[in-house]
C-alpha positions in Angstrom: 129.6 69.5 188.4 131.6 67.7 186.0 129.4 65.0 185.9 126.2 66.8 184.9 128.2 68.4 181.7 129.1 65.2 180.6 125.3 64.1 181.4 124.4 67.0 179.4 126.7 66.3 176.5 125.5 63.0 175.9 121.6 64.0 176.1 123.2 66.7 173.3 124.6 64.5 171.4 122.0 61.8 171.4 119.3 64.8 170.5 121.3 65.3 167.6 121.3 61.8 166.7 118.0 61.8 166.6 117.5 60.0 169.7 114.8 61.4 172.7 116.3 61.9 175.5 113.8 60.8 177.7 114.9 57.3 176.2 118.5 57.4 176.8 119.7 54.4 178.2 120.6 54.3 181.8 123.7 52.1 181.6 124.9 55.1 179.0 124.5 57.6 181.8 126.2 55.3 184.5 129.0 55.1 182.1 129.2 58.4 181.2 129.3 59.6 185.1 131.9 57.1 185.8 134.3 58.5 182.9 134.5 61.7 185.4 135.7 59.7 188.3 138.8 60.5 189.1 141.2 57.2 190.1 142.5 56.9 193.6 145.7 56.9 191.6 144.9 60.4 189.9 144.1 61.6 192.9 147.3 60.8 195.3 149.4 62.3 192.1 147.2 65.8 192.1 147.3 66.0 196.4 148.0 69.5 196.3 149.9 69.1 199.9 152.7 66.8 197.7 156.3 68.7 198.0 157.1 71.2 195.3 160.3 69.0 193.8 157.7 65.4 193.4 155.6 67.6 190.8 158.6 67.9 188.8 159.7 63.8 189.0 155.8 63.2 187.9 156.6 63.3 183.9 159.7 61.0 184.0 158.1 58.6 186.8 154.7 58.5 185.9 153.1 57.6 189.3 149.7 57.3 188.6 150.2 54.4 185.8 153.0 52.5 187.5 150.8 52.3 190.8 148.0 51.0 189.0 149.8 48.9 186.9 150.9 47.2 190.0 147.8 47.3 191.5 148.2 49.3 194.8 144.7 49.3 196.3 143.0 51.2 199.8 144.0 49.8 202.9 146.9 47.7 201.8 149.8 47.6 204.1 152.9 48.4 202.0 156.5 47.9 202.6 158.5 51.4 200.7 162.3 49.7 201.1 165.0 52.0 200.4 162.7 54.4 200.5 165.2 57.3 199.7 163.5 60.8 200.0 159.9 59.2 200.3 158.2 60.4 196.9 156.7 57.0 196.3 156.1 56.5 200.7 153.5 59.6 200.0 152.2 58.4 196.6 151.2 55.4 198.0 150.3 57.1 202.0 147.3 58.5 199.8 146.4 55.6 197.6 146.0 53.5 200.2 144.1 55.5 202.7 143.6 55.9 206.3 142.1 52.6 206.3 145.8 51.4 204.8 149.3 51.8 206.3 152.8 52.4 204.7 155.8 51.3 206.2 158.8 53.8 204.8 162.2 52.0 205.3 165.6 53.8 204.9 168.9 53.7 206.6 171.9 56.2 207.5 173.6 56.2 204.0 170.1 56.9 202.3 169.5 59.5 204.7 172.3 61.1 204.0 172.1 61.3 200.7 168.8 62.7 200.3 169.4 65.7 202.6 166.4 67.6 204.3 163.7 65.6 201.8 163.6 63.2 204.4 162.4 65.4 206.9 160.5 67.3 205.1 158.4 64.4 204.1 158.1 63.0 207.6 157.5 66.3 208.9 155.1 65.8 212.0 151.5 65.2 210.9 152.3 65.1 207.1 151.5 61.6 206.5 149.5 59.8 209.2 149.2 55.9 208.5 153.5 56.3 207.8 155.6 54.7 210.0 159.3 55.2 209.5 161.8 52.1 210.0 165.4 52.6 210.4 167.5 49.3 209.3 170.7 49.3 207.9 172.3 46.9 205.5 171.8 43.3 206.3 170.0 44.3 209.4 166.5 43.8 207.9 163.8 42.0 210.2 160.4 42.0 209.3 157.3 40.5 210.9 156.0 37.2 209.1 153.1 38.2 206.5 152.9 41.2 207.4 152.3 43.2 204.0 150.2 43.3 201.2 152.7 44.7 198.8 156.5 45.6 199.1 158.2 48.2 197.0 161.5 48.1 195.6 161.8 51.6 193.4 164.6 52.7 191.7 166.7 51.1 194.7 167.0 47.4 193.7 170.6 47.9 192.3 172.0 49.1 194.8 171.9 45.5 196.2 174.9 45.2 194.5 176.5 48.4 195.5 179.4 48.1 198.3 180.9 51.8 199.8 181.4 50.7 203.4 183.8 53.8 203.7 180.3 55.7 203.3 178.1 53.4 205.7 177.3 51.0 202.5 177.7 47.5 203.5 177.8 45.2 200.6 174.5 43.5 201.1 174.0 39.3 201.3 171.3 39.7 198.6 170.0 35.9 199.2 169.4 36.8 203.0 167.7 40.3 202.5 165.1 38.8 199.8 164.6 35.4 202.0 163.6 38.5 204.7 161.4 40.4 202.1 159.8 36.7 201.1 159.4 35.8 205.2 157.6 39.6 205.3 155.3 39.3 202.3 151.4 38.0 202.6 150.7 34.6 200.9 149.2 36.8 198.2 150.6 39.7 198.0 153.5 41.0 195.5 156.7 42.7 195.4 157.6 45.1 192.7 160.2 46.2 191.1 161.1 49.5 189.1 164.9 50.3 187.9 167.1 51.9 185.5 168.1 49.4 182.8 171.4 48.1 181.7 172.4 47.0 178.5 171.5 42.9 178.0 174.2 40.8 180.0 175.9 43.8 181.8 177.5 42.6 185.1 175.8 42.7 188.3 178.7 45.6 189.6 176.8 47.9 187.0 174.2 48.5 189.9 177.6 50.2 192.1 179.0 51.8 188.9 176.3 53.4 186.8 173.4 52.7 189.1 172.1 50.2 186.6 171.0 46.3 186.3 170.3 44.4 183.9 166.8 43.0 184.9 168.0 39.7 183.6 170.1 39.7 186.9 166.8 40.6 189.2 164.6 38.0 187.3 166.7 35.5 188.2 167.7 36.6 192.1 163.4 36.5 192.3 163.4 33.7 191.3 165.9 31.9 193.0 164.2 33.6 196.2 161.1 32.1 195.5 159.4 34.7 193.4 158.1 34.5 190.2 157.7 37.1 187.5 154.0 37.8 187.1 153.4 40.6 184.6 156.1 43.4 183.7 155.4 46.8 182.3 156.9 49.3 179.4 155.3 52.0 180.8 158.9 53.9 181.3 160.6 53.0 178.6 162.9 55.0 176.8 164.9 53.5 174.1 167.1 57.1 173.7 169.0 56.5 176.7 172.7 56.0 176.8 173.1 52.8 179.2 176.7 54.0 179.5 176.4 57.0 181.8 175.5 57.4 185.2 172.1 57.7 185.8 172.8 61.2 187.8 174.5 62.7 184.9 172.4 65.8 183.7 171.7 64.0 180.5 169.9 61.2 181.4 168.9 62.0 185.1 165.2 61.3 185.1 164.4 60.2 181.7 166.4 56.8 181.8 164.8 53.3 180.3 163.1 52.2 183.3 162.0 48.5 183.8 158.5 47.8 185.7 158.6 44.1 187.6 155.8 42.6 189.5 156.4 39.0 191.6 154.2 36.6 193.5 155.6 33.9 195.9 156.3 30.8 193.9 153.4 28.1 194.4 
């Protein structure tokens, strides 16, 4: 229906122009139709079957233009690591189809942490083409190009995060992205979103304030075998304190947020 209004409304405004509209061009019509079209990525984010709490992340997280910034397409086979509570494992569940498949990882502490959204995500039958792997710290093993695209979402600091008291392993960061490089297609991508530090903070502000300075993830990419391909201000926010936590009420959800997208190094 919406598509014949907005047929309508140009044959209206072309009349008015002084144009017949048995003449209207046909290209203007095609155009005009796809303008309604709602995006794959609109579409995962308005799912009215998402959980209640996602709705309220949407404004400071902006799914639908961070996915297509990266470039998340139907039937890719995506790797969600760190997955936490899953809001970007269904996001990207939907974008990519039944045709795709999503591969959620997460591990005790995570689990932990998040409480019953886990579950509740995961819940039988909720998302389909999901598969759930289980790996703790340093115990990564991936099949050899076996994805499409590997996501790394507000987690990549906690690399550099060590609470073994808690089940946090401090994580051999060359050996887990050697693993995610070993698991990624020729052409595919990895991308990165994260809460910014303050230029040439200290890798330890990813187990402090849950913060990096993407400086430091540039250049572990890199070293890896990655290289930076096209990065994003989509979630930036230059009001943020760098100095506080990123859970502390004042900041939670509407840090500076970097957006990071690598290819394999030719």
């Amino acid at each position: 229906m919406k598509s014949n209004f907005t047929l309508l409304g140009l044959v209206l405004i072309l009349t008015a122009c002084g144009q017949d509209p048995a003449t209207v061009d046909q290209t203007a019509v095609t155009n005009a139709n796809a303008e309604v079209e709602v995006s794959i990525y609109a579409a995962a984010v308005a799912k009215p079957t998402r959980l209640e709490r996602d709705y309220v992340r949407d404004a400071g997280r902006q799914p639908e233009n961070v996915l297509e910034f990266l470039g998340i397409e139907r039937g890719m086979t995506v790797l969600d690591i760190y997955s936490g509570g899953g809001y970007y494992t269904e996001l990207v569940a939907s974008v990519v189809g039944e045709e795709g498949h999503v591969v959620s990882h997460s591990n005790k502490a995570y689990m932990n942490f998040v409480g019953e959204e886990f579950k509740q995500r995961h819940a039988e039958g909720r998302l389909p083409n999901v598969e759930v792997l289980m790996a703790e710290n340093n115990e990564l093993s991936l099949n050899e190009a076996a994805f499409d695209a590997i996501l790394l979402m507000l987690s990549y600091h906690d690399t550099y995060y060590s609470d073994p008291e808690n089940g946090w392993d401090a994580i051999d960061v060359p050996k887990f992205l050697a693993e995610l490089n070993k698991g990624l297609k020729p052409d595919g991508f990895i991308a990165i979103v994260d809460h910014y530090a303050a230029a040439g903070t200290a890798q330890e502000s990813g187990g402090t304030v849950h913060r990096i300075d993407p400086a430091i993830v540039i250049a572990d990419m890199e070293a890896a075998g990655f290289t930076c391909e096209s990065k994003s201000d989509i979630l930036r926010n230059l009001n943020d304190d760098y100095s506080k936590i990123v859970f502390d009420p004042e900041v939670r959800g509407k840090t500076d947020r970097f957006v990071l997208r690598f290819r394999k190094s030719d």
